[in-house]
C-alpha positions in Angstrom: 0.0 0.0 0.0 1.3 3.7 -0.6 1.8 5.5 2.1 2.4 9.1 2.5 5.3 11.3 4.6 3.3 11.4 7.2 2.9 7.7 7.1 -1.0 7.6 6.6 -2.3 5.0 3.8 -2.7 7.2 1.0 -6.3 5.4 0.1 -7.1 6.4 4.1 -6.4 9.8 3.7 -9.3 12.1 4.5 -10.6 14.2 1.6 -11.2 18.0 2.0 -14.7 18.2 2.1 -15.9 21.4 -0.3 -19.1 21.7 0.7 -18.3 24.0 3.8 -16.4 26.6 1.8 -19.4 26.2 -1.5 -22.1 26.9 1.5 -19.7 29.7 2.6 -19.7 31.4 -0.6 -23.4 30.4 -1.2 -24.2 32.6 1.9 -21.1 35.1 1.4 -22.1 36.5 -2.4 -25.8 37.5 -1.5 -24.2 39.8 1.6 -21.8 41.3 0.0 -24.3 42.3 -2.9 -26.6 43.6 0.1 -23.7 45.1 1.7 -22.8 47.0 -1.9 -26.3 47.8 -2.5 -26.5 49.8 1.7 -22.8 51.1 1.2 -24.3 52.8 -1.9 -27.5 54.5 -0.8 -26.4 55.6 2.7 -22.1 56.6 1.7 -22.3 58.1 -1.3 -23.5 61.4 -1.2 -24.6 60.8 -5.0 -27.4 58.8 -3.7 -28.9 61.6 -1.9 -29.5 64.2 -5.0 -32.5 64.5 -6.7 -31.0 65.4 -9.9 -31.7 63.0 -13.3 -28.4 62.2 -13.6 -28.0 60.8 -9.6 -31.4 59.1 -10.0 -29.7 56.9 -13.4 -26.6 56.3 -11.8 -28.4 55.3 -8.2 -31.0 52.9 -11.1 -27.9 51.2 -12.5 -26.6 50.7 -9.1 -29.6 48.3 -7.9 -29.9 47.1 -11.2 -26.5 45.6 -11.4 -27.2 44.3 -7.6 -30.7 42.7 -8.7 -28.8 41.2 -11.2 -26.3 39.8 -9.8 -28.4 38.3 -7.1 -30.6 36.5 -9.4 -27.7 35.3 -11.0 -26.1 34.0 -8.1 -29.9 32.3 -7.2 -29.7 30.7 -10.6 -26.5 29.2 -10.6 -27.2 27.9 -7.7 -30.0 26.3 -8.4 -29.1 25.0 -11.4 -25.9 23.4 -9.6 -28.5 21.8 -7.4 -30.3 20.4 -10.4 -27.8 18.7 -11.7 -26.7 17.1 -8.9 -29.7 15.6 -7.8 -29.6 14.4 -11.6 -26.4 12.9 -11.4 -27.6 11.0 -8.2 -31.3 9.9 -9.6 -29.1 8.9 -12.8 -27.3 6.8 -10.7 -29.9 5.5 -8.9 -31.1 4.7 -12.2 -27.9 2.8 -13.7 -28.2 0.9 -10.8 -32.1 -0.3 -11.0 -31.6 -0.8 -15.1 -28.8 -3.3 -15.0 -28.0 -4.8 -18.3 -29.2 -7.8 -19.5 -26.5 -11.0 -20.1 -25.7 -11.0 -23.2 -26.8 -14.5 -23.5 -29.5 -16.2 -21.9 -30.6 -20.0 -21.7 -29.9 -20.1 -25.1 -31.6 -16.0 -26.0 -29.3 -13.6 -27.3 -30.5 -10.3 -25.7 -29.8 -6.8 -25.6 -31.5 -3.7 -24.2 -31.4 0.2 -24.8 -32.6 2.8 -22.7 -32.8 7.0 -23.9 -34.4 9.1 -21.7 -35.9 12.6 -23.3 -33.3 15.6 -22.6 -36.0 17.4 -20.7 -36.3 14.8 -18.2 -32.5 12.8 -17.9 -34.1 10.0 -16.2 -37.1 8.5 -17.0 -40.1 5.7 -15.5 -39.1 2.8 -17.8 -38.3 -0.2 -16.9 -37.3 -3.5 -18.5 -35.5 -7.3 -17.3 -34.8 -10.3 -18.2 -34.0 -13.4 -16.0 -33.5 -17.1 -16.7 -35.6 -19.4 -14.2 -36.5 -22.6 -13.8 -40.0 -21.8 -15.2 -38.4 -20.3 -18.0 -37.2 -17.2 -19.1 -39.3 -14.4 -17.8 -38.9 -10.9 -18.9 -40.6 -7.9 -17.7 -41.1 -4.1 -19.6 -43.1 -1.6 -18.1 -43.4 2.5 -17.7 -44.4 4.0 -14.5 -45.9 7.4 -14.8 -44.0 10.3 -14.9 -40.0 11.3 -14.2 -37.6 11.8 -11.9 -37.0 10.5 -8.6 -40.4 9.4 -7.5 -40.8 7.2 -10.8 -37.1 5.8 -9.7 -38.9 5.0 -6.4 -41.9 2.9 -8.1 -39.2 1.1 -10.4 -36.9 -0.2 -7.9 -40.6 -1.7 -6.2 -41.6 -3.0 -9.3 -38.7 -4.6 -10.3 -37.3 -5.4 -6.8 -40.9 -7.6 -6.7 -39.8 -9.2 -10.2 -36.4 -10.1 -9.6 -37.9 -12.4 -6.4 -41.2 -13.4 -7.7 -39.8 -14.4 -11.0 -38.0 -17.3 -9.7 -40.3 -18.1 -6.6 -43.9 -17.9 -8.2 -44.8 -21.4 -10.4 -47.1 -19.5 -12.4 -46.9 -16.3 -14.7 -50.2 -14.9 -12.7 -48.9 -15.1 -9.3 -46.1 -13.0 -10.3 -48.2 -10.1 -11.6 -50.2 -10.6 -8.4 -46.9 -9.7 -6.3 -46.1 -6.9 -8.4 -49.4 -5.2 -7.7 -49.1 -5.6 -4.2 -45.5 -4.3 -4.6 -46.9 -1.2 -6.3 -49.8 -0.5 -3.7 -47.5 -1.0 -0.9 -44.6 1.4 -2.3 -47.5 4.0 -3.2 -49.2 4.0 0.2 -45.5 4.4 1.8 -44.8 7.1 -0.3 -48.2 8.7 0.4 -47.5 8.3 4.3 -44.5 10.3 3.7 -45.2 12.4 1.6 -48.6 13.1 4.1 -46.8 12.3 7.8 -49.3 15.2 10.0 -52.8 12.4 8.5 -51.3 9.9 10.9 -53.4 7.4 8.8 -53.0 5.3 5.5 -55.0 7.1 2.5 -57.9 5.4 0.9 -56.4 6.1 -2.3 -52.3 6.4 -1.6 -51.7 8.3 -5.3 -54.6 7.9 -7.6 -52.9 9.4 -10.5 -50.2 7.0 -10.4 -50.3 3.9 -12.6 -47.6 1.3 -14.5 -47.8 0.0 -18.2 -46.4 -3.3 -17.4 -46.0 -6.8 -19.9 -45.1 -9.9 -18.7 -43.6 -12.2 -20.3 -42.5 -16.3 -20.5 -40.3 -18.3 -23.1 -40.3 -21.3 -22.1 -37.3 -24.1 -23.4 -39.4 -25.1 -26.5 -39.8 -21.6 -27.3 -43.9 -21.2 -26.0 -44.8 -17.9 -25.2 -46.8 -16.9 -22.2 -48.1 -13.3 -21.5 -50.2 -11.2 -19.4 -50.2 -7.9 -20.8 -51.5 -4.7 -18.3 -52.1 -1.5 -20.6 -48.5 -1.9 -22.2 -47.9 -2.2 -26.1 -47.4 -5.6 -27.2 -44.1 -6.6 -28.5 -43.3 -7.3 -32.3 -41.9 -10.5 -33.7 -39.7 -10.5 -36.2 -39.6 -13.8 -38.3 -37.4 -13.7 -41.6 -38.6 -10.4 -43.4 -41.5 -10.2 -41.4 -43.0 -7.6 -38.3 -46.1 -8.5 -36.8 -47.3 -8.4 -33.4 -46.8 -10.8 -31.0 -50.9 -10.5 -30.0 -53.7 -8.6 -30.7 -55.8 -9.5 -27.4 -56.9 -6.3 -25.6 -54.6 -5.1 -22.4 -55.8 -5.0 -19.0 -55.8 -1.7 -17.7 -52.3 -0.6 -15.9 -51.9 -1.5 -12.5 -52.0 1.0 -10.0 -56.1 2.6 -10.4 -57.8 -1.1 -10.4 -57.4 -4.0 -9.1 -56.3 -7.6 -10.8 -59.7 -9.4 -12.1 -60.4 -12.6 -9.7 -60.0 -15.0 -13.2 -56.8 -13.8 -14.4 -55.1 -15.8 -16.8 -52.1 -15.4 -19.5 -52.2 -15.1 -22.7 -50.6 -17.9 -24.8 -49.0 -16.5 -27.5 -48.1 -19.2 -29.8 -44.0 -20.5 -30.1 -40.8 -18.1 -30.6 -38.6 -20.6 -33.2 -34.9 -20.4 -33.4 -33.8 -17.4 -35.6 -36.8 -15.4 -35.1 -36.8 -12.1 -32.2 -39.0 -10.4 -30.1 -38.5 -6.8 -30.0 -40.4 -5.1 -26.4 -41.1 -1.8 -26.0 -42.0 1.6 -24.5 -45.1 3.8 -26.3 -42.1 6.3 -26.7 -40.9 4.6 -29.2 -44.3 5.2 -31.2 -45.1 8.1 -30.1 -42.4 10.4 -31.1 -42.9 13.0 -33.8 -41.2 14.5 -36.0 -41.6 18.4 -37.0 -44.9 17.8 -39.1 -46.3 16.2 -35.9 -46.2 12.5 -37.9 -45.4 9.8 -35.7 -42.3 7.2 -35.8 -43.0 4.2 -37.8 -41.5 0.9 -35.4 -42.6 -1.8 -37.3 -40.8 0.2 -40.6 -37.9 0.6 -38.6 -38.0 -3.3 -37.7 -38.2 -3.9 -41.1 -35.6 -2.0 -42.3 -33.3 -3.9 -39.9 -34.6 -7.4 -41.0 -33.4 -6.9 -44.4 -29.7 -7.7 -43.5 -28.2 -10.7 -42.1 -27.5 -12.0 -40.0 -30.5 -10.0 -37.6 -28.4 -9.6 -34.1 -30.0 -8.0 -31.6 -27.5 -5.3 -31.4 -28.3 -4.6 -35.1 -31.7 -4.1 -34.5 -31.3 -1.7 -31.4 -28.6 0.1 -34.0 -31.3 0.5 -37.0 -34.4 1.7 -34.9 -32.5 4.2 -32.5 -30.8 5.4 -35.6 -34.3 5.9 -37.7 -35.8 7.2 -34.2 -32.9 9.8 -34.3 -33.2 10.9 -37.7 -37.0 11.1 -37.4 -37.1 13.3 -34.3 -34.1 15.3 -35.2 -31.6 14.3 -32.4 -34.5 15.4 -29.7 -36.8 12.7 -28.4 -39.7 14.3 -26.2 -40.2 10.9 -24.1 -38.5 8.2 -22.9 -37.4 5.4 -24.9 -36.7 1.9 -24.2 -36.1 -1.7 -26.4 -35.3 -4.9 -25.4 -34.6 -7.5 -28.0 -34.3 -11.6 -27.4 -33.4 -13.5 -30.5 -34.1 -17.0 -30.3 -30.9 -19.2 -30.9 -31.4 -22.5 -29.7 -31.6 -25.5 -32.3 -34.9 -27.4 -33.1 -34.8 -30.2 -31.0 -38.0 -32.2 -32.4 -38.4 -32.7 -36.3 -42.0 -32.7 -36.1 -42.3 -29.1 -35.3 -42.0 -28.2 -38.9 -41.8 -25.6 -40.7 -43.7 -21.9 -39.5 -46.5 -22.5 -41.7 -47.3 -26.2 -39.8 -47.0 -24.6 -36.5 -49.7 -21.8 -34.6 -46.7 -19.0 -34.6 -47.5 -17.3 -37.4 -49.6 -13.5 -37.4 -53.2 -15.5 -38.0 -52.3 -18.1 -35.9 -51.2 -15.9 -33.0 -54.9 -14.2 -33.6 -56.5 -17.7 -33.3 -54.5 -18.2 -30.0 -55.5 -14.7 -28.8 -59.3 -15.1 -29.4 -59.5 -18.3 -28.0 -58.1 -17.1 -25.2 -59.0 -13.6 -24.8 -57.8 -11.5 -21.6 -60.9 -10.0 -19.6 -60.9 -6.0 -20.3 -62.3 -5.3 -17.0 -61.3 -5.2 -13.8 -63.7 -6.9 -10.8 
């Protein structure tokens, strides 16, 4: 270890804390602006006269104070904002861990841009290999900053154990809504600490998008889908969605129906990808108010191969660039698993044979629709 002349471990050494000295001057530049400001109108003799002349000079003198105070008030301020930036962006980096690379046999990779406005963002997104299968999770809580940081490490602190513990694909949606209404009535006990009492409705305004998801090892796909937008599949040249069952509403306002049940979504086969997503993606807009196309962006990247994930998060965030002119209003997140595991059983057969394809997904959907209500 190095040490220093002193003999103290250099990596022990105490660090000069600024923060005194920045308070210091924080406090220090407003007096002495004050202290110029009282100097001026009761030492100078000029601030006594009537004349035009004394009353412009005397003008410019409190101008140039004013000024300079507000200045002071904004740089502060704006020194404040960005730290409390860099620490939600933290907090943020930390929460939205990237996916493996590989994963029981799905090649994944994830993107996150947050609108310029905003820095951080509500959405979410994981991916984790259990025994049940690989389960994967995208959602977008309402709003910015650091109370939608708050309700993403709940949501996803709930997935990351209920993923591997719950059997079945509803149970795990079940924990994540209690999760949520927990974390929201905590928040509104703090936010509210002189009520004493739990609120009947914690945050009514608050509410998370949220699409679970299953794969299991021959590729069947499992959903429950809560007010998000359904993924797109991507099979040779072709985008279409993964279903077109209608959503349950977001979790948060209402709660889970007494008959839940997932969707099943027909079979992901080797070579073909899922692409999740975040309504920013769709909703952007260019300067004629027209929105972003995805599924020509998807297609655009299907057209050369090999189709790696990678490529595909490339293509899209490139177009979405190009189409808002470098300035995104909302967050944006994609997540793309590419199946690459070998056919293990001949009698699948080819796409056409088998109830993966877009009217065959339908079939699957209607036969088993979601319930649009809540009980």
């Amino acid at each position: 270890m190095i040490r220093s002349k002193a003999g103290v471990p250099r990596s022990r050494r105490p660090r000069t804390n600024a923060r005194p000295g920045r308070r210091a001057l924080a406090l220090g530049l407003p007096t002495v602006w004050g202290a110029v400001a009282v100097g001026y109108k009761f030492g100078c003799p000029l601030a006594e006269q009537t004349g035009l002349g004394a009353r412009i000079v005397t003008s410019a003198v409190f101008f140039a104070v004013g000024t300079g105070l507000i200045l002071h008030v904004r740089r502060a301020l704006l020194r404040e904002l960005r730290q409390a930036r860099m620490v939600a962006g933290a907090a943020q980096s930390v929460l939205l861990r990237p996916p493996p690379p590989r994963l029981a046999g799905l090649n994944v990779a994830a993107q996150l841009s947050a609108d310029r406005g905003a820095s951080i963002g509500g959405d979410l997104y994981e991916a984790v290999a259990t025994e049940h299968g690989v389960r994967v999770v995208m959602g977008d809580v309402r709003g910015h900053g650091l109370s939608a940081i708050g309700t993403v490490a709940a949501v996803l602190g709930s997935f990351r154990e209920a993923a591997h513990d719950e059997p079945e694909l509803e149970r795990v949606l079940g924990r994540l809504d209690r999760a949520l209404a927990r974390h929201l009535r905590e928040r509104a006990r703090a936010e509210h600490p002189s009520s004493g009492q739990d609120p009947d409705s914690p945050v009514a305004e608050e509410f998370v998008t949220l699409l679970l998801l299953e794969i299991a090892g021959d590729g069947e796909l499992r959903a429950i889908n809560c007010g998000h937008p359904w993924p797109y599949v991507l099979s040779g040249a072709r985008v279409e969605p993964l279903s077109l069952a209608d959503p349950l509403p977001p979790l948060g306002p209402f709660p889970l129906p007494a008959d839940l049940t997932a969707t099943p979504c027909g079979r992901l086969h080797a070579d073909e990808s899922l692409v999740l997503y975040t309504d920013g993606a769709e909703d952007a807009r260019d300067a004629r108010g027209r929105f972003f196309s995805l599924p020509e962006a998807l297609a655009e990247a299907v057209r050369s191969h090999p189709v790696s994930p990678q490529t595909i998060l490339r293509t899209v965030f490139t177009a979405l660039l190009h189409h808002t002119n470098g300035r995104p209003t909302d967050d944006i997140a994609l997540l793309v698993l590419r199946n690459e595991r070998r056919h293990q059983h001949a009698c699948l057969g080819a796409r056409g044979d088998d109830i993966s394809g877009s009217a065959a997904r339908a079939r699957a959907t209607t036969a088993h629709p979601q319930p649009t209500t809540h009980g």
